[in-house]
C-alpha positions in Angstrom: 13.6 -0.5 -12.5 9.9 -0.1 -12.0 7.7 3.2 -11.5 7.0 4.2 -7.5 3.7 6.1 -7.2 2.2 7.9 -4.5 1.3 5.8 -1.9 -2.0 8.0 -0.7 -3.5 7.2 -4.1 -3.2 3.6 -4.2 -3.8 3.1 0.3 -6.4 0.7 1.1 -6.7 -1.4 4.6 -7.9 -5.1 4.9 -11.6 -3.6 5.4 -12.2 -1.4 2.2 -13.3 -2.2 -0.8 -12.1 -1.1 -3.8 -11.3 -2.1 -7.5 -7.6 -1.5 -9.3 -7.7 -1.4 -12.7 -4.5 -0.9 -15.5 -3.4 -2.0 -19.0 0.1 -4.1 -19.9 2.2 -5.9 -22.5 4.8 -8.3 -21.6 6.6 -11.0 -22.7 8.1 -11.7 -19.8 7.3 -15.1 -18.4 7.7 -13.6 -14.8 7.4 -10.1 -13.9 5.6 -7.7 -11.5 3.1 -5.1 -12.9 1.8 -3.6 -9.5 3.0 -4.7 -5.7 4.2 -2.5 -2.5 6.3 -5.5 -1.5 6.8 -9.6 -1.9 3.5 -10.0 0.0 4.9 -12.9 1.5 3.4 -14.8 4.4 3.4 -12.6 7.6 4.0 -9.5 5.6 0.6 -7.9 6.0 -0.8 -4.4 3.9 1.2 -6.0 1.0 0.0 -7.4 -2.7 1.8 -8.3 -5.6 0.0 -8.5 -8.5 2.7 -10.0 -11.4 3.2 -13.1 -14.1 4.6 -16.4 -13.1 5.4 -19.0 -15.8 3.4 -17.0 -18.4 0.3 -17.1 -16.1 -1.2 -13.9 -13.8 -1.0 -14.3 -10.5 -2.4 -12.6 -7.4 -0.2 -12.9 -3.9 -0.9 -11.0 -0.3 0.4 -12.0 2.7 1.3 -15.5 1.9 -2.4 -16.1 0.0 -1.4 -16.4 -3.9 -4.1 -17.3 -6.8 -2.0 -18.4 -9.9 -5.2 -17.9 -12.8 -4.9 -20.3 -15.5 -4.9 -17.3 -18.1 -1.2 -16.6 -20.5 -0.7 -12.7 -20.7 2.9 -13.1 -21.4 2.5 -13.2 -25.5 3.1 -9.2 -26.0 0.0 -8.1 -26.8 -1.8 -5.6 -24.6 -4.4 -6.7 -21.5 -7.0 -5.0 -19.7 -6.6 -5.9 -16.1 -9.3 -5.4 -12.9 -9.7 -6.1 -9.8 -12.4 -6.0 -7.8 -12.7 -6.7 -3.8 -15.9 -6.4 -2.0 -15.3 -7.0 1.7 -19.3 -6.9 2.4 -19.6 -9.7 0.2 -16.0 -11.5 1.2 -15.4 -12.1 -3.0 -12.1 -10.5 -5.0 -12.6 -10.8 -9.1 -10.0 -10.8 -11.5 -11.0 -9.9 -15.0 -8.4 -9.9 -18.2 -10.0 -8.5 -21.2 -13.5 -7.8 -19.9 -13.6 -11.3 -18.6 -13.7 -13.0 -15.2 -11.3 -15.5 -14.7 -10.7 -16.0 -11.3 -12.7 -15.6 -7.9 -11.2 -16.2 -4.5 -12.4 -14.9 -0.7 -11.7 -11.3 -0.5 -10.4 -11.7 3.5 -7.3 -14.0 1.4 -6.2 -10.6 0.5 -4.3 -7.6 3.5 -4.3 -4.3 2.5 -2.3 -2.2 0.6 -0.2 0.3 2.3 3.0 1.6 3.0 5.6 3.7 1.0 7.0 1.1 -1.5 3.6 1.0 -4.3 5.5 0.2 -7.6 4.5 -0.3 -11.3 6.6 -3.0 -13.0 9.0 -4.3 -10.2 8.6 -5.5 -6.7 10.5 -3.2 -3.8 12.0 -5.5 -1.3 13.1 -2.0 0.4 13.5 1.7 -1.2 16.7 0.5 -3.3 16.2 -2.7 -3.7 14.1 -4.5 -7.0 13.0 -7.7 -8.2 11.0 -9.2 -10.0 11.8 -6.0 -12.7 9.1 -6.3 -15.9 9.9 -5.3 -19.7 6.7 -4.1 -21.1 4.4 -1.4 -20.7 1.6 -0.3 -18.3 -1.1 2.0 -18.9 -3.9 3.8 -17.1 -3.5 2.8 -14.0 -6.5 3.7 -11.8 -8.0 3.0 -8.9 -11.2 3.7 -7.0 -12.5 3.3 -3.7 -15.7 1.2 -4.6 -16.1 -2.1 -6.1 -17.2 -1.2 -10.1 -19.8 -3.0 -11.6 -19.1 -5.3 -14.6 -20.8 -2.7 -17.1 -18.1 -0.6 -16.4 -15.1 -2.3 -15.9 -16.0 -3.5 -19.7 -16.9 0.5 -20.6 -13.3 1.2 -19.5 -11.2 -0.8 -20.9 -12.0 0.7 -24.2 -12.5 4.0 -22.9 -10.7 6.3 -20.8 -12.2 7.2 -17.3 -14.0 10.2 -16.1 -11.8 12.0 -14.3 -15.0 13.2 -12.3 -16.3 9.8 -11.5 -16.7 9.6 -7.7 -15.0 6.7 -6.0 -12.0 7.4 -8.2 -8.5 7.7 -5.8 -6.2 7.6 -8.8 -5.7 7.9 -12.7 -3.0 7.8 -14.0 -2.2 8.3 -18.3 1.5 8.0 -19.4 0.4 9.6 -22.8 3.2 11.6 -24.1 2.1 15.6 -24.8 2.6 17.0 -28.1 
């Protein structure tokens, strides 16, 4: 049914930058691994970050970028984001590699009080779109990351004293 997280943690507007960062394995050949909505056209402060036919996709407000790149074979992905407004460019990287580019002002922000993990919330009781899988460390800061370490941390756990971080979230199970 997906995972709701706090919405303060994961709030950005149309004019910040920011990167989002998390791991998952799927075999679903569509799912939703992050949204706060269907990010449909005329639905603004919404993205929906999910697989379609077997292929990532990125979708806000109507804008979607399908990426040529499979990540529905159950093995784990590293996925990041980054979107610089100042320079008006959104990267997508799987595995410490960019795939896709696209305008940054394609993308609305993200607010509002239905941020999810693994299924899209039309409303508060209502989900689509529901993933089997897993997602791990889910994180995101309020600066665009350089390359250097969007590669340093997706084989190594964050800092939870680096700066622009908003959010970090570990689903490691205590002993």
């Amino acid at each position: 049914k997906g995972l709701m997280l706090n919405p303060d943690k994961f709030g950005r507007t149309k004019m910040h930058d920011y990167t989002l960062m998390f791991w998952f394995r799927t075999d679903d050949s569509n799912s939703t691994l992050f949204s706060n909505g269907e990010a449909l056209y005329g639905q603004d402060n919404k993205i929906n970050i999910g697989v379609k036919d077997a292929k990532l996709y990125v979708r806000s407000s109507g804008f979607e970028k399908q990426t040529g790149t499979v990540v529905s074979e159950g093995t784990w992905h590293h996925f990041a984001m980054t979107v610089s407004r100042s320079q008006n460019v959104a990267n997508v990287y799987i595995d410490k590699r960019l795939i896709e580019s696209f305008a940054a002002d394609s993308l609305s922000g993200i607010k509002g009080d239905s941020i999810a993990l693994g299924a899209t919330y039309v409303n508060r009781s209502k989900q689509t779109n529901v993933m089997t899988g897993n997602i791990d460390e889910v994180a995101m800061f309020s600066s665009v990351l350089p390359v250097n370490l969007i590669k340093e941390y997706s084989s190594h756990t964050p800092l939870g004293t680096t700066s622009p971080m908003m959010a970090y979230l570990n689903f490691e199970l205590s002993k």
